[in-house]
MARBA-3410 file (N, C-alpha, C, O; in Angstrom, 1 decimal):
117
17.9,39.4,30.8,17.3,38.3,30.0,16.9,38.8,28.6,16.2,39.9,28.5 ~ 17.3,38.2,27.7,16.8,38.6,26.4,15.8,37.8,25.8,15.7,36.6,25.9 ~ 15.0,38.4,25.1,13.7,37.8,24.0,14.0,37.0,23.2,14.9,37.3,22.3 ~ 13.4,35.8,23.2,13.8,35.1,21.9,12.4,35.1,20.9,11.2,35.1,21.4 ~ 12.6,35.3,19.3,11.3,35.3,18.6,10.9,33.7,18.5,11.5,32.7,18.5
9.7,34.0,18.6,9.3,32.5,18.8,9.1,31.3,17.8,8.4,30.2,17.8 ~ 10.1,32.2,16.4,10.8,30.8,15.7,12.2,30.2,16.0,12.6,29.1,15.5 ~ 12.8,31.2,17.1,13.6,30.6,17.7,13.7,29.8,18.9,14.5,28.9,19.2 ~ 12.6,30.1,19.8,12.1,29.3,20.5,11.4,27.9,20.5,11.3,27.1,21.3 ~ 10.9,27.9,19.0,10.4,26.3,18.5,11.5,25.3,18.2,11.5,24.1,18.4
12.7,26.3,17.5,13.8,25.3,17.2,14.7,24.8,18.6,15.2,23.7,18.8 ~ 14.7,25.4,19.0,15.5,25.2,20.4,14.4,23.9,21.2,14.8,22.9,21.8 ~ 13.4,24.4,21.0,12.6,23.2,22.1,12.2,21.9,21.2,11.9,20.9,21.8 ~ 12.2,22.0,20.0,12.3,21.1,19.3,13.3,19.3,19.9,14.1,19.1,20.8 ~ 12.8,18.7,19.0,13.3,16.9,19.3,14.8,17.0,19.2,15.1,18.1,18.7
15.7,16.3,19.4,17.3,16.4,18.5,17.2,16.0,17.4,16.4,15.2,16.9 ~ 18.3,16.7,16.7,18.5,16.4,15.6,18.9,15.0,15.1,20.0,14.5,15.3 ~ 17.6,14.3,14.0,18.3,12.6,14.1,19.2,12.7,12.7,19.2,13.5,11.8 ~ 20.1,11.4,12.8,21.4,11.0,12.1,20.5,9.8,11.9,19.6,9.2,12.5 ~ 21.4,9.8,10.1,21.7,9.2,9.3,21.7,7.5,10.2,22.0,7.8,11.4
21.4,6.2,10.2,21.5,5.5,10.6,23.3,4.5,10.3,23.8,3.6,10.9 ~ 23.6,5.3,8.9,24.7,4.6,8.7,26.0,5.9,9.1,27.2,5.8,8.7 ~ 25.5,7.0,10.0,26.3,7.9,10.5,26.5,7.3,12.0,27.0,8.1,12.9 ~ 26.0,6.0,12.3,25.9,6.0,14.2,27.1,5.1,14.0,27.3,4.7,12.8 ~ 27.8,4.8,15.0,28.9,3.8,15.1,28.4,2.6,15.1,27.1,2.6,14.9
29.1,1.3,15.3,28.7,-0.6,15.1,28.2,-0.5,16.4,27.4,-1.4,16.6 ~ 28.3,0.1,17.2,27.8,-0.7,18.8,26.4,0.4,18.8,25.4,0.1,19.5 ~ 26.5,1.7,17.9,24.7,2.4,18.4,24.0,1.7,17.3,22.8,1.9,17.2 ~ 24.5,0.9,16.4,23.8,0.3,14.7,23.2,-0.9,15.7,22.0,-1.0,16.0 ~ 24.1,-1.6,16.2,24.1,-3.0,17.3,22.6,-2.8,18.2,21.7,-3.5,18.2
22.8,-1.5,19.2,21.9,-1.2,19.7,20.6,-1.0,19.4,19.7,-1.2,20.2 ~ 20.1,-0.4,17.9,19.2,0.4,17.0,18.4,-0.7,16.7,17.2,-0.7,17.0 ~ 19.1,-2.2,15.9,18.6,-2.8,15.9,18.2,-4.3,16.4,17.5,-5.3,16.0 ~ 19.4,-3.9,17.9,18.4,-5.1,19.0,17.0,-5.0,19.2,16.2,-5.8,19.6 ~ 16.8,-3.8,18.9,15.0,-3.9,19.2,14.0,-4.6,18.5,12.8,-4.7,18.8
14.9,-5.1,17.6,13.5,-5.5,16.3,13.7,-7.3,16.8,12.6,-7.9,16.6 ~ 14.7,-7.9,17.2,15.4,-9.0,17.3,14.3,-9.2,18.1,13.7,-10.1,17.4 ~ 13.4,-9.1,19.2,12.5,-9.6,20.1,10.7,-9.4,19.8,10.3,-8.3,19.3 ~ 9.8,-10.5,20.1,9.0,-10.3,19.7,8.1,-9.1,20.6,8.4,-8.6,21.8 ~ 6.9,-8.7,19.4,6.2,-7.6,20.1,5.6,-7.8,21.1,5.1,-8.9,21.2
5.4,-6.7,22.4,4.3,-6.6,23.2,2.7,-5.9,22.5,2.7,-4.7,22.1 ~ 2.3,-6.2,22.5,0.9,-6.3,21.3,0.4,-5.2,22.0,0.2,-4.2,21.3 ~ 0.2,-5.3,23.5,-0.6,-4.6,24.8,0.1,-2.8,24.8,-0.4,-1.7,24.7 ~ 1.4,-3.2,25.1,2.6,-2.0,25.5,2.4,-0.9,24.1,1.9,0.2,24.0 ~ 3.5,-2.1,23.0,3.2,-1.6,22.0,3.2,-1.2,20.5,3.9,-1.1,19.5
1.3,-1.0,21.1,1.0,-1.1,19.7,0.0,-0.1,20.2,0.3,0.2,21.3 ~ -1.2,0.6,19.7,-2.1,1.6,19.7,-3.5,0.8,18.6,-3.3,0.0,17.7 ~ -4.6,1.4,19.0,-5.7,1.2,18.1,-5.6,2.4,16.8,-5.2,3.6,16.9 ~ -5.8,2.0,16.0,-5.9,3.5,14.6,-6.6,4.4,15.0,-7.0,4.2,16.2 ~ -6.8,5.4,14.5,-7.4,6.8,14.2,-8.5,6.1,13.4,-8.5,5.0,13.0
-9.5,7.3,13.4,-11.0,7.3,12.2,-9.8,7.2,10.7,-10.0,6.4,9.7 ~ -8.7,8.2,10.9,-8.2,8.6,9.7,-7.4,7.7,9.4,-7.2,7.4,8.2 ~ -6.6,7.0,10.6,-5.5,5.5,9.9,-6.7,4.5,9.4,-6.6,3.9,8.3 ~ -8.0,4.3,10.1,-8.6,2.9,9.7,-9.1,3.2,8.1,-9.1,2.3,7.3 ~ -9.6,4.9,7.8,-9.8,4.9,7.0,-8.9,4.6,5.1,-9.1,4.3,3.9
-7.6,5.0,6.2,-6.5,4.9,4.9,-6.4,3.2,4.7,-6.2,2.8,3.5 ~ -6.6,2.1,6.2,-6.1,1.3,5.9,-7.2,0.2,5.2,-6.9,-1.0,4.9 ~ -8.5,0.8,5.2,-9.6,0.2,4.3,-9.0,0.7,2.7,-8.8,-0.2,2.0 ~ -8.8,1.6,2.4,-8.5,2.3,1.1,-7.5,1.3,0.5,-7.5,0.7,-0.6 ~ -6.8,1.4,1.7,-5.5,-0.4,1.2,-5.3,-1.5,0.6,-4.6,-1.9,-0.4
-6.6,-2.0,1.9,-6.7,-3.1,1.4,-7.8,-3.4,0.2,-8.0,-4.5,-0.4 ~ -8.6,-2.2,0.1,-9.9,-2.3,-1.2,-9.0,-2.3,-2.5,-9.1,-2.9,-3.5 ~ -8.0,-1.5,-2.1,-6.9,-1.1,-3.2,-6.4,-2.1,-4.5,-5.3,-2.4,-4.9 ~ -8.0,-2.5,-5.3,-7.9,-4.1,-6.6,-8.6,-3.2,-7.5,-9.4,-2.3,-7.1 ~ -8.2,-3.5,-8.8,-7.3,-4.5,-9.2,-5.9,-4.2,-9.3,-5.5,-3.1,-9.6
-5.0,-5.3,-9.0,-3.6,-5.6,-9.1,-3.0,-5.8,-10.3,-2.9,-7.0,-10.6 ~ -2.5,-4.9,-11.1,-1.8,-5.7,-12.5,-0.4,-6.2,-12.7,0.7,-5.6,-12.4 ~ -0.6,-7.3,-13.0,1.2,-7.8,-13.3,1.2,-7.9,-15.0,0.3,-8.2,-15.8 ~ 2.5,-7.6,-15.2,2.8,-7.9,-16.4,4.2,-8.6,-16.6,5.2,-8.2,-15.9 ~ 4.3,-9.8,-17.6,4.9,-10.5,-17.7,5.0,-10.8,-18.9,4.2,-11.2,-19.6
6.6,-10.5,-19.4,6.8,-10.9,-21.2,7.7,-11.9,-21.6,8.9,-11.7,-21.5 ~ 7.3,-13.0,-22.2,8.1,-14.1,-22.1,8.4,-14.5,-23.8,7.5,-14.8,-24.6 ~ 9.4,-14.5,-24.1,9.4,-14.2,-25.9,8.8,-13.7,-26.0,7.7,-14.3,-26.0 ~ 8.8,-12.3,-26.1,8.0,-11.0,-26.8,6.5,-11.0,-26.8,5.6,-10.2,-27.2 ~ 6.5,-12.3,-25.9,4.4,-12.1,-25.9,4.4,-11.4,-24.2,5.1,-11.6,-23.2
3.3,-10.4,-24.5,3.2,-10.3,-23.1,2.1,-10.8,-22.8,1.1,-11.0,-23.5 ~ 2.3,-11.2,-21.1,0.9,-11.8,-20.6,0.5,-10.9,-19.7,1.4,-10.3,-19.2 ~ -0.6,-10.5,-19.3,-0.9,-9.3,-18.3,-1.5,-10.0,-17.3,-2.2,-10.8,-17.9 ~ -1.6,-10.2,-15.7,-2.3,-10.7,-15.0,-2.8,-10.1,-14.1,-1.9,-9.8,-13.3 ~ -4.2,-9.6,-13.8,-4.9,-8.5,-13.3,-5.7,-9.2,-11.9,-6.5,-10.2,-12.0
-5.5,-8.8,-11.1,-6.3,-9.6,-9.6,-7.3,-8.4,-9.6,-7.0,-7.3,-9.7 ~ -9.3,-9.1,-9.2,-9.8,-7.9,-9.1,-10.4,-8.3,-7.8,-9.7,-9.0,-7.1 ~ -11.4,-8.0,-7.4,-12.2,-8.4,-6.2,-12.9,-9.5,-6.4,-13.5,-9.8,-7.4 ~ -12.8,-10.7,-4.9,-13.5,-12.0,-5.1,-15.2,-12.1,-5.5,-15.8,-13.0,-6.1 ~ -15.9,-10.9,-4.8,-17.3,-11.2,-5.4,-17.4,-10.4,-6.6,-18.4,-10.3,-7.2
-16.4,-9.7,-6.8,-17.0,-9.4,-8.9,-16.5,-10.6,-9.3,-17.2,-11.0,-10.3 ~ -15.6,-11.5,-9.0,-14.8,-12.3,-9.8,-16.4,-13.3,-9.7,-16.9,-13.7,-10.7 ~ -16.7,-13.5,-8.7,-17.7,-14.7,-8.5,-19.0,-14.4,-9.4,-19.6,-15.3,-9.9 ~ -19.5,-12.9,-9.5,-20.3,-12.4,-10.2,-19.9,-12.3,-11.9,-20.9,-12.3,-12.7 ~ -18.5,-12.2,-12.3,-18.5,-12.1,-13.7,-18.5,-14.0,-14.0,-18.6,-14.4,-15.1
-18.5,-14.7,-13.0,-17.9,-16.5,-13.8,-19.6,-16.8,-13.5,-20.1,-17.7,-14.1 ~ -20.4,-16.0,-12.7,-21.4,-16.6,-13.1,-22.1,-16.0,-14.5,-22.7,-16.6,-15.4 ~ -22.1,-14.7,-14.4,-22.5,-14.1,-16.1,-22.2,-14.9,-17.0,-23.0,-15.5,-17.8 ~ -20.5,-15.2,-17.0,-19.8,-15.5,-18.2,-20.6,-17.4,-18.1,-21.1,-18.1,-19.0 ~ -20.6,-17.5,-17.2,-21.4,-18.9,-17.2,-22.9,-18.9,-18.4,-23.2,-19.7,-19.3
-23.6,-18.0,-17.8,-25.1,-18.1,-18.0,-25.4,-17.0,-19.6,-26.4,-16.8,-20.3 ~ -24.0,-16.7,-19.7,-24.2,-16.1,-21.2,-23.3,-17.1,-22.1,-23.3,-16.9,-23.3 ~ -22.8,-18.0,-21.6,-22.2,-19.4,-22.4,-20.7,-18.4,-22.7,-20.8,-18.4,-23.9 ~ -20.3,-18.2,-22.6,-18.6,-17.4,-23.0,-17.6,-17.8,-21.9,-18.0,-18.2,-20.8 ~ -16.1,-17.7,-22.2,-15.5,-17.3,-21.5,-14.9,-15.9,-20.8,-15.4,-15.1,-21.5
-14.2,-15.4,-20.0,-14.5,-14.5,-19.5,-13.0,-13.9,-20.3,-12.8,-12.6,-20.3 ~ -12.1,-14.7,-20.9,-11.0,-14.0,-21.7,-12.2,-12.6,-22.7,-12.0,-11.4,-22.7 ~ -13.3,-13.3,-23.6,-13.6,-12.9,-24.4,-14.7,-11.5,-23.9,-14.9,-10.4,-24.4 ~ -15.4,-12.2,-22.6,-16.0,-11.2,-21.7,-15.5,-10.0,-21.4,-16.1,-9.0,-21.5 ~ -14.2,-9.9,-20.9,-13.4,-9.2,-20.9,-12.8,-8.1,-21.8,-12.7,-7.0,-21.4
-12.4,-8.7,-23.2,-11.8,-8.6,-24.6,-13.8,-7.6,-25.1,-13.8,-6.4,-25.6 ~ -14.5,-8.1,-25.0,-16.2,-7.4,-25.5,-16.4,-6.0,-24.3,-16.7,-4.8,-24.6 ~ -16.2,-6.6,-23.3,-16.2,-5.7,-22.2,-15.7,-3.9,-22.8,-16.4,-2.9,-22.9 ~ -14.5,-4.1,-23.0,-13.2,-3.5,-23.3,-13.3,-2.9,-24.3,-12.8,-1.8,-24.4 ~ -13.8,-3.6,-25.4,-14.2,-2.9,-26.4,-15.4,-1.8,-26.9,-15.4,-0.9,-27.7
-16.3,-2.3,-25.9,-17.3,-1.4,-26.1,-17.6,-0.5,-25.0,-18.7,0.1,-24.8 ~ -16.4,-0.4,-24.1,-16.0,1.3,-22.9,-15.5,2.0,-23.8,-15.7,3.2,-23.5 ~ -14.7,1.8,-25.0,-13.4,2.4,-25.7,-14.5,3.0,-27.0,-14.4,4.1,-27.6 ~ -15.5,2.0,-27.1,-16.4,2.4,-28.1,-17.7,3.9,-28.2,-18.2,4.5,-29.1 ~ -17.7,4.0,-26.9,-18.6,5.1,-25.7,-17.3,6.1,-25.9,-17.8,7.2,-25.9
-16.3,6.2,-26.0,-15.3,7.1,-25.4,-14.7,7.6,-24.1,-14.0,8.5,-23.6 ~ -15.3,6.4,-23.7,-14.8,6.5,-22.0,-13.0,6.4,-21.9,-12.5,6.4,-20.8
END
């Protein structure tokens, strides 16, 4: 019996080697993706997160503001989604300081840039 070093021993016990999905023939592609064709068992499966998935998947969804940009004849328009209670909190400022929040924004902006931030 001979010794194997035991980075040869990891590859050998190792998973198989997986292929390319457009390397399987039409009937293992057929088979690959009958699975998705039926709905889930929720129970079977699916798993609860980790401390570390729930924590990635708070990070996700906190994950605002969203910026879009959009240029239509050479103007661009920028449209930024942020969080619903800053949003509720700047429309009442912008309320109670009489402004709109374009300009709130536009003052905002100018005087972070003005600090050197």
């Amino acid at each position: 019996m001979t010794l194997m070093k035991a980075t040869e021993r990891k590859k050998s016990a190792g998973t198989a080697k997986r292929h390319s999905f457009f390397d399987l023939s039409p009937e293992e592609r057929e088979r690959e993706v009958a699975q998705y064709d039926s709905p889930i068992d929720i129970e079977r499966q699916t798993r609860p997160l980790s401390a570390k998935e729930r924590a990635q998947f708070k990070r996700m969804q906190e994950d605002k503001p969203h910026v879009s940009y959009f240029i239509n004849g050479g103007k661009v328009e920028i449209r930024i989604r942020l969080d619903d209670d800053l949003m509720t909190k700047i429309q009442a400022y912008a309320k109670q300081h009489r402004t709109t929040l374009p300009k709130m924004v536009e003052r905002g902006l100018r005087g972070l840039i003005s600090f050197g931030a």
